[in-house]
N, C-alpha and C positions, 0 to 999 in steps of 0.2 A: 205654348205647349211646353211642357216640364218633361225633362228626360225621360223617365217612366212612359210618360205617353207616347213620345218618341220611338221608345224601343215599340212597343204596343202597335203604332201605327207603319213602321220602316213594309214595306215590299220590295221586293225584287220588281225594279220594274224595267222591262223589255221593249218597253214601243215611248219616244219623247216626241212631245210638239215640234216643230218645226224652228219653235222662237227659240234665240238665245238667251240665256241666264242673263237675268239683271244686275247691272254692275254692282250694287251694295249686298245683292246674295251672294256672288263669286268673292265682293272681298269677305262676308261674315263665313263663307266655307273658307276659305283661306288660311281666315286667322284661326280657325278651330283646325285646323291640319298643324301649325305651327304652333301652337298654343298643346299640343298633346305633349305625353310624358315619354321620357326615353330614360331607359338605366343609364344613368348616373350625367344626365339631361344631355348625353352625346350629341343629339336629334342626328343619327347619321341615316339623316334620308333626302332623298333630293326626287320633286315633283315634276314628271312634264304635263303643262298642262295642255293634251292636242285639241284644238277646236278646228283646224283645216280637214270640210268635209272628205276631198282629196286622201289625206293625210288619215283620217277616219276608216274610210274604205282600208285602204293598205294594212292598217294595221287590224282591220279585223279578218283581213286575209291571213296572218299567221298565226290566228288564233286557230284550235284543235278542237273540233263539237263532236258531241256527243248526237246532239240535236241542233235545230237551226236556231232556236231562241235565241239565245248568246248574242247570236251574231247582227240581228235584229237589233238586240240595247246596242251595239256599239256604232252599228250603222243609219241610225236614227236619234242618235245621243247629241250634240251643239259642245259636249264637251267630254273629252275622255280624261281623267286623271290617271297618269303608268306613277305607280309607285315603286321609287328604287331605291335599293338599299347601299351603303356604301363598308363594308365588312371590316376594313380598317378602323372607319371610325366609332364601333360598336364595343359594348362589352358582354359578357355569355351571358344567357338568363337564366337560368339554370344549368339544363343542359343544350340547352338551346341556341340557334345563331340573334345573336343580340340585335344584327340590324332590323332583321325578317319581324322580329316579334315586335321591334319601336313602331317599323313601315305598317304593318296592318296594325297596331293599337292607333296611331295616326286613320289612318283611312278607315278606320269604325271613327273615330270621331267624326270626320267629315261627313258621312254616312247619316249618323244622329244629326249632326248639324242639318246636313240638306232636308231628312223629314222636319226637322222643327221649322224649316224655310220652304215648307208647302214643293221642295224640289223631290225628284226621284232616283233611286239611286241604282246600281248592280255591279253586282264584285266581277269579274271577270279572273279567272283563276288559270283555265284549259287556251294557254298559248306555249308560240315554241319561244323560248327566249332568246336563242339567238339571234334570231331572224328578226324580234322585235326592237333588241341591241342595236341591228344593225341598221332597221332601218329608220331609227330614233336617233341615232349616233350615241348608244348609250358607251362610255369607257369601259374598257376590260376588266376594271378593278369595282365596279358595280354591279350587282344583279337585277333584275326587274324581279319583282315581288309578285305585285299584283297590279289590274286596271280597273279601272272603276269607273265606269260610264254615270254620268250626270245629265239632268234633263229638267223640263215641267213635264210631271206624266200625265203620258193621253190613254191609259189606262189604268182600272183601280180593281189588281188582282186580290181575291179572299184570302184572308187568314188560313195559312195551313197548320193540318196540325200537329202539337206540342206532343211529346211524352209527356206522361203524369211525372210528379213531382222525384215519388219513391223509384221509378226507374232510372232519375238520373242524380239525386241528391243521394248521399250519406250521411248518419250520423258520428264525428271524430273518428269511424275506423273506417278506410276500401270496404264497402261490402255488408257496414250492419246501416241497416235498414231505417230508411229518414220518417221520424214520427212528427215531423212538424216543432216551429217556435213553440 
């Protein structure tokens, strides 16, 4: 599968098999987490990878739903990836915090990588971070970004869908209207 078909195919997926990830899938996700780009190749981000079902439970206790789904991927997941950032060692993106933006450009890589390795993926965004800190042992001087439940999916949710092109493309100016290559 070629990136293109990758983004194409990615779902959010909420329900994982039972089995754990295969050792040469966890290391090819890996290397594609470490292998991403960071301003000015800092990588100031540092993975935990939780597989303790125990450990699983807990931490999707501090996550914050909206709905139950969420909490479903992470409690059914073999493996959570908590993506954190380390704010020292980043530089701005703009106007932006440079670790935040390296940590999720990393974790969409992984993401691509798990759909092109037949795995599933789901961002996890709505937790409290302290509590996840703390009960991660994450240091004061890091943030948790984001988590990202991984899996083999025992579901295969539909394509939702996209806005058209010209409601989110422009041409060279905010606002004039994308007529297409």
């Amino acid at each position: 599968m070629d990136v293109v078909e990758a983004v194409r195919a990615r779902r959010s997926i909420r329900c994982y098999k039972p089995e754990p990830i295969p050792p040469e899938k966890e290391a090819a996700l890996l290397e594609a987490l470490g292998l991403s780009p960071s301003a000015g190749n800092r990588q100031p981000w540092r993975f935990i990878l939780v597989r303790d079902p125990e450990l699983i439970r807990r931490l999707a206790q501090e996550c914050s739903w909206e709905r139950l789904a969420p909490l479903r991927a992470l409690t059914t997941a073999p493996l959570v990836i908590v993506g954190c950032g380390v704010p020292g060692e980043s530089v701005p993106v703009g106007s932006l915090d440079g670790d935040i933006v390296d940590v999720v450009i990393a974790l969409q890589s992984a993401v691509l990588a798990a759909t092109g390795l037949g795995l599933g993926t789901c961002w996890i965004g709505a937790f409290y971070e302290k509590r996840v800190k703390a009960l991660l042992g994450v240091p004061e001087e890091a943030r948790v970004i984001a988590l990202l439940a991984v899996g083999m999916p025992d579901e295969s949710p539909l394509a939702k869908g996209r806005k058209e092109p010209t409601e989110v493309f422009y041409s060279d100016i905010y606002g004039t209207p994308y007529t297409g290559p």
